[in-house]
N, C-alpha and C positions, 0 to 999 in steps of 0.2 A: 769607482775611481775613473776618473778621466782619460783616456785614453792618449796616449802623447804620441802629437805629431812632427810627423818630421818639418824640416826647412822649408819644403815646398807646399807642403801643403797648407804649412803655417800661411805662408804667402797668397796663397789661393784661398782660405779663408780669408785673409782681410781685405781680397777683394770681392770678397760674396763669389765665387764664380760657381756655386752652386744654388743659387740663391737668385742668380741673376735670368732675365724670360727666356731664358735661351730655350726653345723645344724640345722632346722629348720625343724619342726616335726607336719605334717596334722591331723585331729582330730582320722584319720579311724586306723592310725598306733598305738594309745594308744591300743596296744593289748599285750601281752606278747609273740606271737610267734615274733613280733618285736623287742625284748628286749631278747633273750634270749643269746647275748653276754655280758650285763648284768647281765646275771643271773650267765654267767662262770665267769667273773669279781667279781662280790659276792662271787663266791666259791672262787676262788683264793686268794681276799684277806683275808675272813677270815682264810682259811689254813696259808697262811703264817704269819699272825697275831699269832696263838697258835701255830705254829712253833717255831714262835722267841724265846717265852716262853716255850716250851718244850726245846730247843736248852738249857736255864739255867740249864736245870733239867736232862740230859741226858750225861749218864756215857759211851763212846765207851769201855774201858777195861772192862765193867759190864755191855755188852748191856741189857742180858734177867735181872739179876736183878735188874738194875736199873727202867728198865721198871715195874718191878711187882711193885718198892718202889712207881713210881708214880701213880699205878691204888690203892693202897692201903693207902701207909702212907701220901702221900701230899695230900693238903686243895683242894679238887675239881679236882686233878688229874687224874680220871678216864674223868669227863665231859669233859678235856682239849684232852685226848690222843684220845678215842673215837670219839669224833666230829673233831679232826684235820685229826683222817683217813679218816671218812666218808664224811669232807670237800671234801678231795681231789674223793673220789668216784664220791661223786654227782658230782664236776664239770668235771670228764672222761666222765659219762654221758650226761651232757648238752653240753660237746663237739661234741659229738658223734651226738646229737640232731640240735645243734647249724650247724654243719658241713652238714647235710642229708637236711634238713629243707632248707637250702639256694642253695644246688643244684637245688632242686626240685622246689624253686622258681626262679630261673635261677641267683641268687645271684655272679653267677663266672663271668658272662660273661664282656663282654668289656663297660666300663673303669676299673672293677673290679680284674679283672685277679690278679694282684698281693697282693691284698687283697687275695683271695683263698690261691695261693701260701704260704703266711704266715700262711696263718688257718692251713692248712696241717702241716705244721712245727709246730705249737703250740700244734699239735696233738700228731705228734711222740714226743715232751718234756714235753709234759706232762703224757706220757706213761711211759717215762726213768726217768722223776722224783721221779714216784709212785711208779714204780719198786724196784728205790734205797730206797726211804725211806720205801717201805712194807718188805725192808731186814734189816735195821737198829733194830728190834726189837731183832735179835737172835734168833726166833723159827724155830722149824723146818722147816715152810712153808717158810720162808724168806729165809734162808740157801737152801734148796733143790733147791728156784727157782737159789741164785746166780750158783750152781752148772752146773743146767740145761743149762743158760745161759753160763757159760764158757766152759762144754763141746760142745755146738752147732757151738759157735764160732769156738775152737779148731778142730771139726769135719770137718769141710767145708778145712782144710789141705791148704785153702789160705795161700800166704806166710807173716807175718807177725802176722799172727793170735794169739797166742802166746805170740806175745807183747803186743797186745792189750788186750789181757786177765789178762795181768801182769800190766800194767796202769788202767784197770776196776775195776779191785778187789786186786791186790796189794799180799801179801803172799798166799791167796785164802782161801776158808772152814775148812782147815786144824788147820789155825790160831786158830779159833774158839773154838776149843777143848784143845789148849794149855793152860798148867799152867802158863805162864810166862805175864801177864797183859801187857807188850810192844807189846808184839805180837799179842794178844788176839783185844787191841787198832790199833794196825797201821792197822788189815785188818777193823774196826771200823770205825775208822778216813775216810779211804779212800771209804769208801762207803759213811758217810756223806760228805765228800768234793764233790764229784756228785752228788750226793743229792742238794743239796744248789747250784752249778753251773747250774747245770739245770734249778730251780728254777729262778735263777738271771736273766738265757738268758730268760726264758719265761715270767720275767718282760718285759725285753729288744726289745722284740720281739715283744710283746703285746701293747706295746709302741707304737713303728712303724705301727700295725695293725692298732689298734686306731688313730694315725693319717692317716692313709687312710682312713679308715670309715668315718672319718669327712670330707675329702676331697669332697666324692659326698653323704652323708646322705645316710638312708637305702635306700633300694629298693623299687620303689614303686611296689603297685600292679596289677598284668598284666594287670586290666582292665583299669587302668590309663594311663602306660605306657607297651603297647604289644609291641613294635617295640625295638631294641638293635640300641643306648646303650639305657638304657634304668635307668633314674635320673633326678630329676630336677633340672632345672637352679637356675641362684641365684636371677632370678627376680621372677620365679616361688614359690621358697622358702621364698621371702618377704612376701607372704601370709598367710601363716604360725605363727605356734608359738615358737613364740622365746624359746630357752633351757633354757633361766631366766624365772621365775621361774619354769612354768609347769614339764620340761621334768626331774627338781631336782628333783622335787616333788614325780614326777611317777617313776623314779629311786631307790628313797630313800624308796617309798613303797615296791618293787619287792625283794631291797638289804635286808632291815629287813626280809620279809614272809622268803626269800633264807637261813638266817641265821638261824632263827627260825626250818625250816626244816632239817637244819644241826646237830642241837642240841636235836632234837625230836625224829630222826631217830633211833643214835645209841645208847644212852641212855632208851629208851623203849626195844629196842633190845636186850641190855647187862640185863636188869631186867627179859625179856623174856624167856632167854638162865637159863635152870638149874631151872628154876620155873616149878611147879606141877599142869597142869589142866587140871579137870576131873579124876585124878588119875594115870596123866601121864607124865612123867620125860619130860622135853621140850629141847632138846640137838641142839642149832642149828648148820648148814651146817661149818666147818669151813671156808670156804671163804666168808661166810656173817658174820660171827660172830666179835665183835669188841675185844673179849680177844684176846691177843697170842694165839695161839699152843702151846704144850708141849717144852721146850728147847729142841735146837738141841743137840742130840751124847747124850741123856739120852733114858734110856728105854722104858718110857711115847713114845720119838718121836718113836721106832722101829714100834713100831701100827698106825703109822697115814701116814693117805696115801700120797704121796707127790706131790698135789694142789700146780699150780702156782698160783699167784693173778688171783681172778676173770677175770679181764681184759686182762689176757693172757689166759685162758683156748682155743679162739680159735686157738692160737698159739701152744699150747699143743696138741690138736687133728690134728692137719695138719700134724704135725710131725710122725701121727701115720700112716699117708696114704700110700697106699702102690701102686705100677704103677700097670696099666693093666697086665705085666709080674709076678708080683707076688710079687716083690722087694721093698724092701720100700724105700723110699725115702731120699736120701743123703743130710748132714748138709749144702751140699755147694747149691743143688737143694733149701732146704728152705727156705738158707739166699738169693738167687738170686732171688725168686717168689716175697720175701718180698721187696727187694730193690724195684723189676721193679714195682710192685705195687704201690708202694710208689710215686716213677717217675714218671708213668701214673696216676695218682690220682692229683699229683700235677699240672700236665699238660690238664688238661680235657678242662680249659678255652680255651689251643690254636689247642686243635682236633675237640673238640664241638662248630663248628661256625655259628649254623642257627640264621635268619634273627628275629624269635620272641622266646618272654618269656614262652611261652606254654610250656609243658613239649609234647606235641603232636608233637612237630616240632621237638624234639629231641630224641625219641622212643629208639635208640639203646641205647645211653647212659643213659635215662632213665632204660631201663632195667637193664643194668651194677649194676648202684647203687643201683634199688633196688635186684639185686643180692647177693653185696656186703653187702648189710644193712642187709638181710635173712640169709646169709652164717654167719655174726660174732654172731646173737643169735644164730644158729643153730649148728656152730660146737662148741660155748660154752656149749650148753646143752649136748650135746653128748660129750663135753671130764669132764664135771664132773660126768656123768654115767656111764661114758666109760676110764675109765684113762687109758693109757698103753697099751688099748687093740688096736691091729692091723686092721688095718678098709680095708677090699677089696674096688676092683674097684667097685665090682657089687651094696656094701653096699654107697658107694658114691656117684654111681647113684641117688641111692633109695634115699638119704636122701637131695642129693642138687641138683641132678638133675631133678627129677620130678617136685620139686616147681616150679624152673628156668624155665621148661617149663608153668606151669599156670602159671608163672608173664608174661612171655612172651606174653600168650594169650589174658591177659588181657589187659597189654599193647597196645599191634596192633589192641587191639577194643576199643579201647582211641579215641571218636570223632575228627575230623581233628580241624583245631582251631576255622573255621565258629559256627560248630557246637557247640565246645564248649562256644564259644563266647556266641551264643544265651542261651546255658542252664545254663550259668551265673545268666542272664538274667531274662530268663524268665524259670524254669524246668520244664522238660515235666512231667506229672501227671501220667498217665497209664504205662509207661515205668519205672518211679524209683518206682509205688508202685512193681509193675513186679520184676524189678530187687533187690529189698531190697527182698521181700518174698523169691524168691530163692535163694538168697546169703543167708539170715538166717534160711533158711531150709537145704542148703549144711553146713552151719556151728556148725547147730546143731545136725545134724547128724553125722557128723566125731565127735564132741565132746562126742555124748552119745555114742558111737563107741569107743571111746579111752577111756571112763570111764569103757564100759563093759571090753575091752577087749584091757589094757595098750599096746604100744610100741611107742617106739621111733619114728616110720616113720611117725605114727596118732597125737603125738605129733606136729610134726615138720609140719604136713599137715594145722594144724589149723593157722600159721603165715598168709600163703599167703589168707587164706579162709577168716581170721578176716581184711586185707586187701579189699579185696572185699564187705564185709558187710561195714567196714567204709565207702567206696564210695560210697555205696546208703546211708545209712544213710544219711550221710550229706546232700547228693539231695534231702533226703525225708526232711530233716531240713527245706533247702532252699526252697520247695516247701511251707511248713507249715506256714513257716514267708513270702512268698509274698503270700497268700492267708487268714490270718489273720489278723480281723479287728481290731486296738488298741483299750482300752478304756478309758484312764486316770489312765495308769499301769507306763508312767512317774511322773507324780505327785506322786502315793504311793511310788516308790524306790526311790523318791528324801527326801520324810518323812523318809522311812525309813533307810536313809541313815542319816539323821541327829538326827533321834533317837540312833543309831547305835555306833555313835562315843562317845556318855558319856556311854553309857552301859558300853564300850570296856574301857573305861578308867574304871570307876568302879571296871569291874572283874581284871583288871594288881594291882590294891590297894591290891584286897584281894589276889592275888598271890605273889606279895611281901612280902605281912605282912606271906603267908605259907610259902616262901622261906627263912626266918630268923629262924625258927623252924625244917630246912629239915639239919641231919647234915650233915659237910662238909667235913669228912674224910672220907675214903672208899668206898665200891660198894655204899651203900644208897647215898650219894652224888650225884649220878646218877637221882634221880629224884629230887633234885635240877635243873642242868640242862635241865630235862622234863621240869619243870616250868619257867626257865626262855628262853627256845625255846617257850612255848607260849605263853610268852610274847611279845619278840623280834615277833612273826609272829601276834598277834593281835595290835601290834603297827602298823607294815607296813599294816595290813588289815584297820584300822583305818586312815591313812594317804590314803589309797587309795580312801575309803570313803569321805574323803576330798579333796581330788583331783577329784570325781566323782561330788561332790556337788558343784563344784568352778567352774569346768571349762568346766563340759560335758554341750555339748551345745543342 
C-alpha cells in the first residue's frame, strides 16, 4: 500500500523537488567554510530586499536630505538604511573570504574553471555596485570617491575616457552643488540607474554561478578526493543526503545567523558612535561608521578628509606609489596593473595545472594569493593612516615586500604532499608543540614590540606571523583531538542541544514582547533592530540545534 502523504509533501512531489539536480551533500561538509557562498547569498538577498524598500523612500533631487528624513523621520529607517549598507559590507567580505578559501582549497581547478571565472566577475560587481550606491547618499565621502574615480579615468588620457566618464556619472559632481533639482536629479538618477544595473547583472550572474555549482556539488576534501578533477560522481552522490530536506534546513540556519549579524552589527555601532565611556566622546572611523559624512560643498565637508569606501582604500594607496625613479605613478599605469590583475586572477584555473589538490603542489601560486590576500589588508591599512601621503620605493619594500618574502618561506617549507598526507593523518607531536611555541613566541614579541613602540611596518609584520601561529595551532588542535579519549560528551551536547531549543524559543517571546516597547522613529529605533538581529540569529542558532539533533549521525 502507498504510503499517504501529507499536504506538503504532497506539494513538493509535484514539484519533483526531489527529483530535481539539486547536489547531494556527505555528513563531513555540514560545516560553514562549506556554505559560505551561502552565506554571500544571504547578504545579497537581504541587501537587495531593503534596497527595494529604500528605493520607495529615496529622493535623487534631495539625495543627503532625503537620506537624513530616512535615519530620522521614517518608522525604522535608520535599522533599514544601516543594515542595507552593512548588508552589502558584510557580503564584499564573504566575498572576499568566499573567493581565498576556494583557491586554497583548489576550488578552481578542472571541471571548475568557469565557476572561478564567474566568482571573479561577481567580485569586480559587486565592488561597482557598492561603489555606486556608497555615492547615492550625497556626502562628502560618496562625492570625493565619484570625483577620484572620474579624474583616474580621465587621467589615464586613453581615448574615449571622457565618454565614459560622461555615461558613469552623467553631468559629474558639479551637479551636486546646483540650485536647479533637474540637475541636482539627473547626476542622482544616473548613479542609481548603475547602481541597480549592477545589482541586476549580479543577480544574473549569480544565477549562472549557481547553476554550476550544482552541476558538480562543492568540492570535496583533499583527503577524499586529492587527485584533479576532483568531484563526485552521481552514483557516488546517491550516498549521500538528499538537498530535501537537510541541506534546507542547514541553509535556512546560516541564512537567519547571516541576517541577524547584519542587523547587529550596524545598529550597535550607530549607538556606539557619539556615546560617552569612561568619560570619553566615542567618534567612530568614518569609513566604519554607518551615519553619512557631512554633505558635500558645505563647510562641515572642508575638514573631513576625503576616504574612499573602506573597500577601495587599497586602491587609494596604490595610487600613491611612487617608481623606483622617484615619479609616481600614471592614471593609465593603475588602470593597466588593475585590468591585468583582473585577467590573471580570473585566469589562474588555466595557468595553475598541477595534478593534486594540495596547496604544496602549487607553491608559486600559492604564494601569489596569499600575497595578494596580505597586500589588500595591508595597503588598506596604510592608505587610511596614510591618505595622500606619497609612499617611496624603499617604504614599499618595507611594507609588502618583507612579508612577501616570510610568506614565501613559509610557503616552500609547506611539507610535500606524502608528508602532508601523513600529518593529516596522524600529526607529529614534538614538531607542532616546537613549532606552535616559536611561532607564539615570534608573535608575541613583535606584538609587545608594536605596542611599546607603534609603527606601521610592526603592524603589518604581525599579518604574516598570525599566519604562522594559525598553522600550528590547528596541528596542535589536530594532535589534541587524535590523542583524546571521548567520554559520553555526545550524549551531553545532544541533551544539551534539546534543552537548548525551548530555552532559545523562550528568550525570542521575551524579545518580542521588549521590541513593541523600543520606539520606532529615530536613532532609538536602532535598538529595535539590535533585538530583532538577535532574534533572526537565535532562530537560525535554534534551527541549527535541530538540524544537529536530527540528523548528526
Amino acid at each position: 500500500m502507498e504510503e499517504k502523504k501529507g499536504f506538503l509533501d504532497s506539494i513538493l512531489d509535484r514539484i519533483g523537488i526531489n527529483e530535481a539536480p539539486l547536489f547531494r551533500t556527505p555528513d563531513y561538509m555540514y560545516n560553514v567554510s562549506y556554505w559560505l557562498g551561502a552565506l554571500v547569498t544571504a547578504s545579497f538577498a537581504y541587501t537587495v530586499i531593503t534596497g527595494l524598500i529604500l528605493l520607495l523612500l529615496y529622493e535623487p533631487a534631495a539625495a543627503y536630505c532625503s537620506t537624513q528624513n530616512i535615519i530620522y523621520h521614517i518608522p525604522y529607517g535608520p535599522v533599514l538604511l544601516f543594515s542595507h549598507l552593512y548588508g552589502a559590507y558584510i557580503m564584499i567580505v564573504l566575498v572576499y573570504i568566499h573567493m581565498f578559501r576556494n583557491f586554497f582549497k583548489g576550488a578552481y581547478k578542472k571541471p571548475r574553471e568557469l565557476q572561478w571565472v564567474t566568482g571573479v566577475l561577481l567580485l569586480a560587481l559587486t565592488l561597482g555596485a557598492s561603489f555606486f550606491g556608497y555615492s547615492l547618499v550625497g556626502d562628502v565621502l560618496g562625492i570625493d570617491a565619484v570625483d577620484i574615480g572620474s579624474s583616474l579615468l580621465i587621467g589615464t588620457g586613453f581615448p574615449g575616457a571622457t565618454t565614459i566618464v560622461g555615461w558613469l556619472f552623467g553631468p559629474g559632481i558639479d551637479a551636486v552643488q546646483s540650485s536647479n533639482p533637474i540637475v541636482r536629479s539627473e547626476f542622482f538618477d544616473r548613479i542609481l540607474g548603475w547602481h541597480i544595473i549592477m545589482v541586476a547583472l549580479i543577480g544574473l550572474l549569480f544565477g549562472f554561478h549557481l547553476l554550476l555549482a550544482e552541476r558538480y556539488g562543492m568540492t570535496p576534501s583533499a583527503k577524499e578526493k586529492p587527485r584533479v578533477p576532483a568531484y563526485y560522481t552521481k552514483q557516488e552522490q546517491e550516498k549521500f543526503n538528499a538537498w530535501w530536506p537537510r541541506n534546507l534546513v542547514y541553509m535556512l540556519s546560516i541564512v537567519l545567523m547571516t541576517w541577524g549579524v547584519i542587523l547587529i552589527v550596524p545598529n550597535v555601532l550607530s549607538n556606539i558612535n557619539g556615546a560617552t565611556i569612561f568619560g570619553h566622546k566615542i567618534t567612530l572611523p568614518l569609513v566604519i561608521n554607518p551615519f553619512p559624512a557631512p554633505q558635500a560643498f558645505t563647510t562641515a565637508a572642508e575638514h573631513t578628509a576625503p576616504y574612499p569606501p573602506w573597500f577601495f582604500l587599497f586602491l587609494y594607496k596604490f595610487v600613491d606609489f611612487l617608481l623606483p625613479n622617484g615619479l609616481p605613478l600614471l592614471p593609465s599605469m593603475v588602470i593597466a596593473v588593475l585590468v591585468i590583475g583582473l585577467v590573471v586572477l580570473m585566469l589562474i584555473p588555466f595557468f595553475e595545472n598541477s595534478e593534486f589538490m594540495f596547496i604544496s603542489s602549487r607553491k608559486f601560486w600559492t604564494w601569489v594569493m596569499s600575497v595578494l590576500a596580505y597586500s589588500l589588508v595591508a595597503l588598506s591599512i596604510w592608505g587610511y593612516l596614510d591618505p595622500g601621503v606619497p609612499a617611496p620605493f624603499t617604504q614599499q619594500a618595507e611594507i609588502i615586500g618583507i612579508p612577501a618574502l616570510i610568506l614565501a618561506i613559509i610557503i616552500y617549507l609547506l611539507p610535500s604532499k606524502k608528508k602532508q598526507s601523513a600529518s593529516v593523518v596522524k600529526p607529529s607531536g614534538p614538531l607542532s608543540i616546537l613549532g606552535t611555541s616559536v611561532s607564539v613566541l615570534l608573535f608575541a614579541g613583535t606584538l609587545g614590540d608594536f605596542l611599546l613602540y607603534p609603527s606601521l611596518l610592526g603592524l603589518l609584520m604581525l599579518l604574516p606571523l598570525g599566519v604562522l601561529v594559525y598553522h600550528y595551532v590547528i596541528k596542535m588542535v589536530r594532535l589534541i583531538n587524535s590523542t583524546t579519549i571521548g567520554g559520553g560528551g555526545y550524549a551531553f551536547t545532544k541533551k544539551a542541544a534539546f534543552v537548548g531549543i525551548p530555552v532559545i524559543f523562550v528568550i525570542t517571546i521575551f524579545l518580542f514582547a521588549l521590541l513593541t516597547r523600543i520606539p520606532s522613529v529615530g536613532i532609538q529605533s536602532t535598538y529595535a533592530g539590535i533585538d530583532l538581529g538577535v532574534i533572526l540569529f537565535l532562530w537560525g542558532y535554534a534551527i541549527n540545534l535541530y538540524h544537529y539533533l536530527v540528523y548528526h549521525k
